[in-house]
VMD Tcl script that draws the C-alpha trace (Angstrom):
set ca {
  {0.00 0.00 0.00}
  {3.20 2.24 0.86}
  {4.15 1.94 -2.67}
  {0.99 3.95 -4.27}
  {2.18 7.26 -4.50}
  {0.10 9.74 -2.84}
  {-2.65 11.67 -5.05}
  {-2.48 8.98 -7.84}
  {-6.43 8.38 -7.50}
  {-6.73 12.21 -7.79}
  {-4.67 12.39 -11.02}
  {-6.48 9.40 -12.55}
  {-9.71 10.73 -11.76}
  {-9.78 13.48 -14.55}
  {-8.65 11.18 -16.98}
  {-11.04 8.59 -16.58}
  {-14.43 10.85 -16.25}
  {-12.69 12.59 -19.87}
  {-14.37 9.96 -21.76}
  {-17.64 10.02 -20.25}
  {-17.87 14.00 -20.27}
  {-16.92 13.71 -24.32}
  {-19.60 10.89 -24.52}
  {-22.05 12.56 -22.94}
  {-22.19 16.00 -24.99}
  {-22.79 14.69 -28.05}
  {-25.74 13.24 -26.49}
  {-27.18 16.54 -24.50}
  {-26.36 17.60 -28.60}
  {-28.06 15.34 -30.14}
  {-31.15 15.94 -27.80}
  {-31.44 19.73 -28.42}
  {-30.99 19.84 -32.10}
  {-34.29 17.29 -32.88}
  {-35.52 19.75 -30.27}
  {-34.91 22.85 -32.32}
  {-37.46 23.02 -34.54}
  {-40.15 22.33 -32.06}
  {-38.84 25.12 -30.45}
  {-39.38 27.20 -32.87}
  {-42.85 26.23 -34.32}
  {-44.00 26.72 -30.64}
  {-42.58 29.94 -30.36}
  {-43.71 31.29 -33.52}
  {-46.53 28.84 -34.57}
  {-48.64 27.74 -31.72}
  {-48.35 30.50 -29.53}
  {-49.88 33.36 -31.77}
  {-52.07 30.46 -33.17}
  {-53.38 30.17 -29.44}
  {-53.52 33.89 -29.07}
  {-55.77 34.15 -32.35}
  {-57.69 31.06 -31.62}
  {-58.78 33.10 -28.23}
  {-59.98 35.65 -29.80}
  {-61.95 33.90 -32.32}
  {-63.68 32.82 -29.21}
  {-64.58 36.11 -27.80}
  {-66.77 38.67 -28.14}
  {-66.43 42.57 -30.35}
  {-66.29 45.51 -27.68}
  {-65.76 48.81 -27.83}
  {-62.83 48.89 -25.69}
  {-58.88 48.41 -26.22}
  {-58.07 45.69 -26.83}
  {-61.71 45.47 -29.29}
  {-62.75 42.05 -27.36}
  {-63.72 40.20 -24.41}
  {-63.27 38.55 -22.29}
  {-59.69 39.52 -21.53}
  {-57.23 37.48 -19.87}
  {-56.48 38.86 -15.85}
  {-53.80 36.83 -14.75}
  {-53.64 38.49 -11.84}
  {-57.04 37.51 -10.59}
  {-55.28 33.80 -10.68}
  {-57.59 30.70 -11.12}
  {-60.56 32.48 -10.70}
  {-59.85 35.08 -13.05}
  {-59.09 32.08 -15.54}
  {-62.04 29.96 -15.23}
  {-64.43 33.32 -15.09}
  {-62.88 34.09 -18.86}
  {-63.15 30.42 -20.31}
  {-66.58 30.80 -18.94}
  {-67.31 33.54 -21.53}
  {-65.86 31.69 -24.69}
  {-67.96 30.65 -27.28}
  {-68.19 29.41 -30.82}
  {-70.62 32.33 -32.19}
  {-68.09 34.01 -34.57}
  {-67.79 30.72 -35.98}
  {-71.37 30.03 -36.47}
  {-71.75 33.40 -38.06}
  {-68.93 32.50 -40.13}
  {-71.31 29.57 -41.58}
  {-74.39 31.79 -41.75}
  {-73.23 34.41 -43.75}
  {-72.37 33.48 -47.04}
  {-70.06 36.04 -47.76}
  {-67.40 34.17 -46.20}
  {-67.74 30.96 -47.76}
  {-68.08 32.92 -51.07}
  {-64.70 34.60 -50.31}
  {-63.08 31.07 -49.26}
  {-64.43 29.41 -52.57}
  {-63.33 32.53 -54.80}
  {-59.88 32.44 -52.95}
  {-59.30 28.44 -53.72}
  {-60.90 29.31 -57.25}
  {-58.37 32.14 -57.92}
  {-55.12 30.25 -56.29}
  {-56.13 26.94 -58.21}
  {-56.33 28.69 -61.35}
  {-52.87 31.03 -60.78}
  {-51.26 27.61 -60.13}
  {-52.26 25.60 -63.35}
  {-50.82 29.11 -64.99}
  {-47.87 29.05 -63.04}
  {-47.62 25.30 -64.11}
  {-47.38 25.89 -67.54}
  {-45.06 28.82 -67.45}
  {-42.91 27.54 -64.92}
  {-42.59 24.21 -66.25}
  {-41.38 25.01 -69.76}
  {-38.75 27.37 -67.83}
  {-37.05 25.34 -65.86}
  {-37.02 22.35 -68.85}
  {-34.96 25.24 -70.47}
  {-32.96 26.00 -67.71}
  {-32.26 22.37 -66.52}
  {-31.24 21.42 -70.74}
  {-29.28 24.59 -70.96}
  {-25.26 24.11 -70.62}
  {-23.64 23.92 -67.59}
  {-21.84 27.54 -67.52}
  {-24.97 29.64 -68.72}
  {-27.58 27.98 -65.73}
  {-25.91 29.82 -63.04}
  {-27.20 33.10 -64.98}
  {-30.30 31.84 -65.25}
  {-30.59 30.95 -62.25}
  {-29.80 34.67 -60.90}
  {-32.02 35.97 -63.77}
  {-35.22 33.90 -61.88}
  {-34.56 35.15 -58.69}
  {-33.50 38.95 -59.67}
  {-37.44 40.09 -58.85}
  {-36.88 39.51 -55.27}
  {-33.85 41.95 -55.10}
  {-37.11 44.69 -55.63}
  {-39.70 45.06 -52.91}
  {-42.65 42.58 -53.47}
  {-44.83 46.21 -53.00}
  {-43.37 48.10 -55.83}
  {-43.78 45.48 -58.03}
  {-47.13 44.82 -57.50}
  {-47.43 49.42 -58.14}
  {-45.49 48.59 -61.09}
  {-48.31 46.65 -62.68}
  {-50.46 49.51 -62.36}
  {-49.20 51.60 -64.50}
  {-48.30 48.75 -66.89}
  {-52.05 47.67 -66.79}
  {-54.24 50.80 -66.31}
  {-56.42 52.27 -69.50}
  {-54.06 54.79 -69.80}
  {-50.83 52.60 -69.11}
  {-48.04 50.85 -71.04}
  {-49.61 47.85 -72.27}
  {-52.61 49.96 -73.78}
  {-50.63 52.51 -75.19}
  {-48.45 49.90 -77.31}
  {-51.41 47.91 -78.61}
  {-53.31 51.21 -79.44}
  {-49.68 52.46 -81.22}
  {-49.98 49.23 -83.11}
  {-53.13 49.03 -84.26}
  {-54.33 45.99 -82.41}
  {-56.86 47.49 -80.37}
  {-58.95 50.22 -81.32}
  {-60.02 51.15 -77.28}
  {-57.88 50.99 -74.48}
  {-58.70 47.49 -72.65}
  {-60.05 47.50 -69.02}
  {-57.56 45.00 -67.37}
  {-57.39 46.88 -64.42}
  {-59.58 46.29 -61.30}
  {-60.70 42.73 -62.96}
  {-59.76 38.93 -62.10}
  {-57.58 38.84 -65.19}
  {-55.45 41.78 -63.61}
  {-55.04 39.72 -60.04}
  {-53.96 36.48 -62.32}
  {-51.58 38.34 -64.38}
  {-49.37 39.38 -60.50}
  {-49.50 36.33 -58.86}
  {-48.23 34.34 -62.15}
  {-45.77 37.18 -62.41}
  {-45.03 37.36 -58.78}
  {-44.75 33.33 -57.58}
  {-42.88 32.41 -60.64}
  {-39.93 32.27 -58.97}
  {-42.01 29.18 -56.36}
  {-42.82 27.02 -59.36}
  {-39.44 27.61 -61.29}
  {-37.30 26.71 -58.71}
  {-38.69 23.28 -57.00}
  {-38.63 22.54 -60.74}
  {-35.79 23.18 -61.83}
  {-33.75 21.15 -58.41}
  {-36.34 18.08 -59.54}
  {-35.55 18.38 -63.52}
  {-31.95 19.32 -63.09}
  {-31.30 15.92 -61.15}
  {-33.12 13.91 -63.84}
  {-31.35 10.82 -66.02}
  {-31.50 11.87 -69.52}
  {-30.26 8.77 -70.64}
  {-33.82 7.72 -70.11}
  {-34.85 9.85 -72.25}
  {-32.34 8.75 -75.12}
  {-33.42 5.28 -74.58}
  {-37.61 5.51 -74.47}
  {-37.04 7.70 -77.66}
  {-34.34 4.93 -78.97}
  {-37.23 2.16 -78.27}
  {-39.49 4.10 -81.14}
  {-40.83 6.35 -78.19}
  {-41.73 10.23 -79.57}
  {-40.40 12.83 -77.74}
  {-43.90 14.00 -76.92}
  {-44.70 10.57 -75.83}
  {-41.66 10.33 -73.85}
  {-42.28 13.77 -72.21}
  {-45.43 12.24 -70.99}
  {-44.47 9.06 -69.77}
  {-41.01 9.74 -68.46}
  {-40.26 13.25 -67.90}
  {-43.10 14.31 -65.98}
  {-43.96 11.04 -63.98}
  {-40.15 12.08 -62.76}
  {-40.58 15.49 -61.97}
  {-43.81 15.07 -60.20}
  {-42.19 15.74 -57.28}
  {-40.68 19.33 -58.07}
  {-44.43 19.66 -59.68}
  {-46.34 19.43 -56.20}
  {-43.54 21.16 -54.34}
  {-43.92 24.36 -56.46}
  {-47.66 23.82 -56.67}
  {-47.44 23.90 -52.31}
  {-45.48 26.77 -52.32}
  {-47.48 28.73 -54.51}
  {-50.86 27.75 -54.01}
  {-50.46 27.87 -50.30}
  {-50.23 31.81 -50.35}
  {-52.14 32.52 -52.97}
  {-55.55 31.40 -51.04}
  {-54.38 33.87 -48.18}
  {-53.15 36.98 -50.76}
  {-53.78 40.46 -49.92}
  {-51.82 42.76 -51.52}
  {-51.81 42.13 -55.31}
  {-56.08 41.61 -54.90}
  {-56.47 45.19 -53.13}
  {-53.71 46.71 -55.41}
  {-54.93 45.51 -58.61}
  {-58.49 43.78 -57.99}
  {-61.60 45.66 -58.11}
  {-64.62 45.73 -55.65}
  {-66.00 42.72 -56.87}
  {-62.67 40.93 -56.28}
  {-63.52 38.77 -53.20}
  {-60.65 36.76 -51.59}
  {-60.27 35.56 -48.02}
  {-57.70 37.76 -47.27}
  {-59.01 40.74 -48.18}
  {-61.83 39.90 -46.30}
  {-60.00 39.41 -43.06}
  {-58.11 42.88 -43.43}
  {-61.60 44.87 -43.54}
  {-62.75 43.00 -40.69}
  {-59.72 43.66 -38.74}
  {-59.05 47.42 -39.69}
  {-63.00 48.32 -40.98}
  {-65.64 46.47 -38.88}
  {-62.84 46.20 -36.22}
  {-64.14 42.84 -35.56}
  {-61.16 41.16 -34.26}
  {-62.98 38.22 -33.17}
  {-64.90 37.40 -35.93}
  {-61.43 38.26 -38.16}
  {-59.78 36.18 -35.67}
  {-62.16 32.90 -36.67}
  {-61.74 33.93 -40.72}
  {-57.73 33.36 -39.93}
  {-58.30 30.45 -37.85}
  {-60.88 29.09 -41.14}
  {-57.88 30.37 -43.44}
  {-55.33 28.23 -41.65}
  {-57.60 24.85 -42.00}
  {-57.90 25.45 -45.35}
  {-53.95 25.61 -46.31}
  {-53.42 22.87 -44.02}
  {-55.23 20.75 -45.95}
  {-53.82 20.36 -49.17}
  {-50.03 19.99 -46.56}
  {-51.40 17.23 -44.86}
  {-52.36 15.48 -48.62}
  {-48.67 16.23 -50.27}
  {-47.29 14.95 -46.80}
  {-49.16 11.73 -47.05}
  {-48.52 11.29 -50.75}
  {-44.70 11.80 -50.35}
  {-44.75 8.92 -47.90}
  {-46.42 6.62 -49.49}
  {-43.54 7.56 -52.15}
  {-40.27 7.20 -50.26}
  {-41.99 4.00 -49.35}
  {-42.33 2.46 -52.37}
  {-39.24 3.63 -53.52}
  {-37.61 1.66 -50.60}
}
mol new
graphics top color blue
foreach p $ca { graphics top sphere $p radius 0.5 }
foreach p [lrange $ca 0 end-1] q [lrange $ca 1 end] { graphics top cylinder $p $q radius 0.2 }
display resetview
């Protein structure tokens, strides 16, 4: 025992935990990084999703803030259970009364379905081009898709006005031209509020196409048309089947915001331009209805979760069968 030199269980002590301490943060790591996101989406998801979801349950007042009941957390339990006394689900009965919401909802999925089968068939053809072009000119291209978002998404929704307006751009060259004899009335119409979302989600459809077509085999190409295939046929049956899903990821991220848009229908609809957002803004800064607005954004948020839920359940079943 004499021969142990004092302190040796000391010194070793450091050097054995070493291991353990370096074993043990990448596992407090790898428990806060899943974590992360979840994080996040409560912070910036559920929470103001809970504070609008109250509201939709209260009642309009003429007071600041414009509903009640309102929250006294000072009044503890009691003060708790006395609000949650007064919620209701009247706004959302209303809601399902007056048909000027569900016409608004229908007009909005109307509008956003059709700017999407638009954006489709523009978008598509673009990033064929792009993901065909040569290797040194698609980094240009690339920039020259996503160069619109280096202006404010504001002035170039004002820029269509003047391009669009009796008076404007597009009138004056056709009249210069002799292909109209009026001016036309594009302004303040549906056609006005397709032509600045196609123009203003392009960028959504191109891209997600252009990652799914740029990764695709040509070489299957070359061999369906090599087999007697034509290239329309083969376009058809191998080209698209491939890029379907680039086609419902651009479709998401465009159709998702379209059915909520607000800026490019007040800007460059007219009065009898009726989309859900729209109507949520005049009951929120008009009626000053936040409760009643409140249930329209809770409505809204059903109604773009929907078509998530599908592409989420349809992408599984994918990766599935592709394993």
């Amino acid at each position: 025992m004499s021969d142990i030199p004092a302190g040796s269980h000391d010194e070793d002590l450091p050097a054995a935990t070493a291991p353990a301490q370096a074993a043990a943060r990448p596992g407090l790591l790898g428990a806060i990084v899943p974590a992360l996101p979840f994080i996040w989406l409560t912070i910036f998801f559920l929470t103001p999703f809970a504070i609008v979801f109250k509201m939709s349950l209260s009642q309009p007042a003429t007071a600041q803030p414009p509903y009640v009941p309102v929250l006294d957390w000072s009044a503890g339990l009691a003060g708790l259970q006395d609000a949650f006394s007064q919620f209701n689900f009247d706004n959302f009965a209303l809601l399902a009364d007056d048909w000027l919401y569900a016409a608004s909802a229908l007009s909005s999925l109307r509008i956003a379905a059709i700017s999407t089968m638009l954006l489709l068939l523009v978008g598509f053809p673009m990033a064929y081009a792009m993901a065909k072009a040569p290797d040194k000119h698609k980094p240009m291209l690339l920039m020259l898709v996503i160069l619109p978002f280096w202006t404010s998404f504001l002035i170039r929704v004002y820029a269509w006005i003047g391009i669009l307006k009796p008076e404007g751009i597009l009138n004056t060259v056709l009249l210069g031209t002799g292909v109209i004899d009026r001016p036309l009335q594009i302004l303040n119409t549906d056609t006005a509020i397709f032509i600045g979302v196609v123009y203003s989600y392009l960028p959504f459809m191109v891209l997600p196409l252009y990652a799914t077509l740029e990764k695709l085999d040509w070489t299957l190409i070359e061999a369906a048309q090599d087999l007697g295939c034509p290239p329309w046929r083969a376009f058809w049956q191998v080209t698209v089947p491939l890029a379907l899903p680039g086609i419902a990821a651009g479709a998401l991220l465009c159709f998702i915001p379209i059915v909520g848009e607000y800026v490019i229908p007040e800007l460059l609809g007219g009065p009898d331009s009726l989309m859900i957002g729209k109507t949520l803004s005049d009951e929120f800064f008009k009626n000053r209805d936040w409760p009643l607005a409140s249930a329209v954004a809770v409505v809204l948020l059903i109604i773009v979760i929907g078509p998530v839920m599908v592409y989420r359940e349809l992408e599984t079943r994918r990766l599935e069968k592709a394993r």
